[in-house]
N, C-alpha and C positions, 0 to 999 in steps of 0.2 A: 725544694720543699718536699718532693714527693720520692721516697728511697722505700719501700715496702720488703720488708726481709722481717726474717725469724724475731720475737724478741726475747732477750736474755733478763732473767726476771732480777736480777741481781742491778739493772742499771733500770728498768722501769718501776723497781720498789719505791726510790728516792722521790721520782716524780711523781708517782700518785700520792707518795707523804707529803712533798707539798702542792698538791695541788688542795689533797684536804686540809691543810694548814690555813691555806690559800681563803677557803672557805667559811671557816669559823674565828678569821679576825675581825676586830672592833671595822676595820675600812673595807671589810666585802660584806660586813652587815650593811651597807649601805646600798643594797642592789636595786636597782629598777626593775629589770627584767631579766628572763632565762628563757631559752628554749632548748628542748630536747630532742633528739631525734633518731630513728632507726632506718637505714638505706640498706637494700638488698640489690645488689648490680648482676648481671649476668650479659659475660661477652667471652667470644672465641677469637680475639685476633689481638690478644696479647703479645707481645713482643719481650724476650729475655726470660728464657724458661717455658713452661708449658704456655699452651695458646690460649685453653680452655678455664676456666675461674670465674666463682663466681665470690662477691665480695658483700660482707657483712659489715656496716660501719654504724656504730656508735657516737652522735657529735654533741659537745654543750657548747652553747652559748648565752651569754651573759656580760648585760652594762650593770657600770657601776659609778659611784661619784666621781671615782680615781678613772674611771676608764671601760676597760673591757676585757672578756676573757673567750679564746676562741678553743677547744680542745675537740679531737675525736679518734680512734681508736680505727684502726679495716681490721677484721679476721679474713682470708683469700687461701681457698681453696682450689686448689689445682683439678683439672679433668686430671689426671695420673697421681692423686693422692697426696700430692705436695698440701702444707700449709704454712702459713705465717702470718705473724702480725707484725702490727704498723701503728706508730703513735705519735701524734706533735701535740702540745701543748703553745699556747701563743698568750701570753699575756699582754697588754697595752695599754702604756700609761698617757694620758692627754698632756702636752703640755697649756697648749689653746683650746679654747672652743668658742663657736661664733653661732649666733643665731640668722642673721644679717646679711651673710656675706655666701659667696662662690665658695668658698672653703669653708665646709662644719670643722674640722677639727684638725691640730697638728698633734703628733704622742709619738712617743721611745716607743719603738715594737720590740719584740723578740718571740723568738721561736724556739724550742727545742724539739729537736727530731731523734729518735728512739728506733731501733732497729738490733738487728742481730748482730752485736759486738761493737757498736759504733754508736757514741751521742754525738749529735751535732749542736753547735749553739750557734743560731743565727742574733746578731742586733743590729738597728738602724735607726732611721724613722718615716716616719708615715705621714701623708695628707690625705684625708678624706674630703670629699666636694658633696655640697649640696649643686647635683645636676639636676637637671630637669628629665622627668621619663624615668629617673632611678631612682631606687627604692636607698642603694647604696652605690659608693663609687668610692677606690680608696685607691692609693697609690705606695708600695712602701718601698724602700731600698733598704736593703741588708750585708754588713758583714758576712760571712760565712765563716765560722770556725770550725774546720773539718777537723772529724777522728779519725789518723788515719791515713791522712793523706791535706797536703796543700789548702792552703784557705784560699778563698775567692768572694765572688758578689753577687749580690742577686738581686733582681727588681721583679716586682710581684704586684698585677695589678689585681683584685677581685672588686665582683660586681653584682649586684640583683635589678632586675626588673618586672614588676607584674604588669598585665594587662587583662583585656576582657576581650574574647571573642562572642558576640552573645551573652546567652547567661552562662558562657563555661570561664571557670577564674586558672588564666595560667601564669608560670613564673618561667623566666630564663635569667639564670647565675651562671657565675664561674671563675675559672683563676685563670691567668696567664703568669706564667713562672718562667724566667731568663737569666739562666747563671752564667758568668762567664766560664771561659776555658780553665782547664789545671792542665800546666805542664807536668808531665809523666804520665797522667792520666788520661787525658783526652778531652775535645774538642768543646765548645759552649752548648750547652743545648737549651730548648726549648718545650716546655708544656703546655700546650693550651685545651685546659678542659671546663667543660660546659655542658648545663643541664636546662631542657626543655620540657617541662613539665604542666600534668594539667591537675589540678583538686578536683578527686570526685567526691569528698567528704557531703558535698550538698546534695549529691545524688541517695548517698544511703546514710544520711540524717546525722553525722558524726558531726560534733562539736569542732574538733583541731583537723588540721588541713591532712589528705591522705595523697600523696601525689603517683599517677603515674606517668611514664614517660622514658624520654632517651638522652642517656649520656655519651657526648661523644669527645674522644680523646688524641689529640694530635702532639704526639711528643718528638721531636726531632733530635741525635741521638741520643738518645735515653739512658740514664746513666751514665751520661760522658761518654758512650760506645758510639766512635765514628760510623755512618753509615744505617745504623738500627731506630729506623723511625717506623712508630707506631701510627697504625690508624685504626683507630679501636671503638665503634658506636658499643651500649651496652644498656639494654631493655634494663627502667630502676622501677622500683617501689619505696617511696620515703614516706613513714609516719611518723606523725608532730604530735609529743605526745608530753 
């Protein structure tokens, strides 16, 4: 899921054409809901490239009758002047939904991943659980169609949960992302990243939730690189806006 390199505007043009395509048909006028969001990350113990970065992310999300739409964008600036960006687009179509039952919903997922010379097209499908304590719980497996190099799979859990300490209102999300191995390339790895967050929007009167808090990141080798496992906490600020 997560490849963060240079983008080449020549293969991210395509995708923001249809993503606004995406947006003004007769079946995404049928939307529910949307949220927007701005994340500012900052952490020194990056792995693969400079250590220091601090990261700008962009996210929407959006249900709709046919399903859902997950997208968002990191700009990652290096301590030593590096930058790049990074972009997935996720759309998912339901096949089920249940009001009822342990399972909310079954859907086609897919993913595309956007990067510096490389699309990737993930598809599979997804079950999301009405669990108890979670806001969300989803389960997806995926094809991988690498640019580039060997196809493989991946199973990808993400998650939310709020609660209440007091009168303070906090959230903990996150992904777990597990791809297998590519022969020539190296080894399976593992991401599991997660955010601890608290709204201080009630504290200084703002309407939409202002979060701050700690993002911590355990990637096991990363990018397919035998041996280069990250341990990366990194101070956020995310506005919902």
């Amino acid at each position: 899921m997560y490849e963060r390199s240079k983008i080449v505007k020549r293969i991210a043009t395509p995708s923001i054409a249809l993503s606004a395509l995406l947006a003004t048909t007769p079946i995404a006028a049928e939307q529910y809901w949307s949220d927007t969001s701005l994340t500012y990350l900052y952490g020194d113990d990056y792995e693969v490239g400079d250590s220091d970065r601090q990261v700008l992310t962009l996210e929407y999300v959006s249900g709709y009758s046919w399903g859902k739409l997950f997208s968002f964008a990191d700009r990652l600036e290096s301590g030593n002047g590096d930058t790049e960006t990074y972009i997935e687009v996720s759309p998912e179509v339901y096949l089920t939904e249940h009001s009822d039952s342990w399972v909310s919903n079954t859907s086609v997922t897919t993913t595309v991943e956007i990067g510096d010379g490389f699309t990737h097209y993930l598809y599979g499908l997804g079950v999301a659980f009405n669990a108890p304590g979670f806001d969300y719980l989803e389960l997806d497996a995926y094809r991988r169609n690498n640019d580039g190099f060997a196809n493989n799979y991946q199973l990808t859990a993400t998650w939310a949960t709020s609660f209440s300490l007091g009168n303070s209102r906090w959230l903990y999300d996150g992904f777990i992302d597990y791809a297998s191995g590519i022969s020539g390339v190296g080894p399976a790895n593992l991401n599991f990243t997660s955010q601890l967050k608290l709204d201080i929007a009630p504290y200084l009167e703002l309407k939409s939730p202002l979060y701050v808090g700690l993002e911590y990141v355990y990637w096991r080798n990363k990018f397919y690189i035998d041996g280069v496992n990250e341990h990366n906490p990194n101070l956020l600020l995310k506005w919902h806006f």
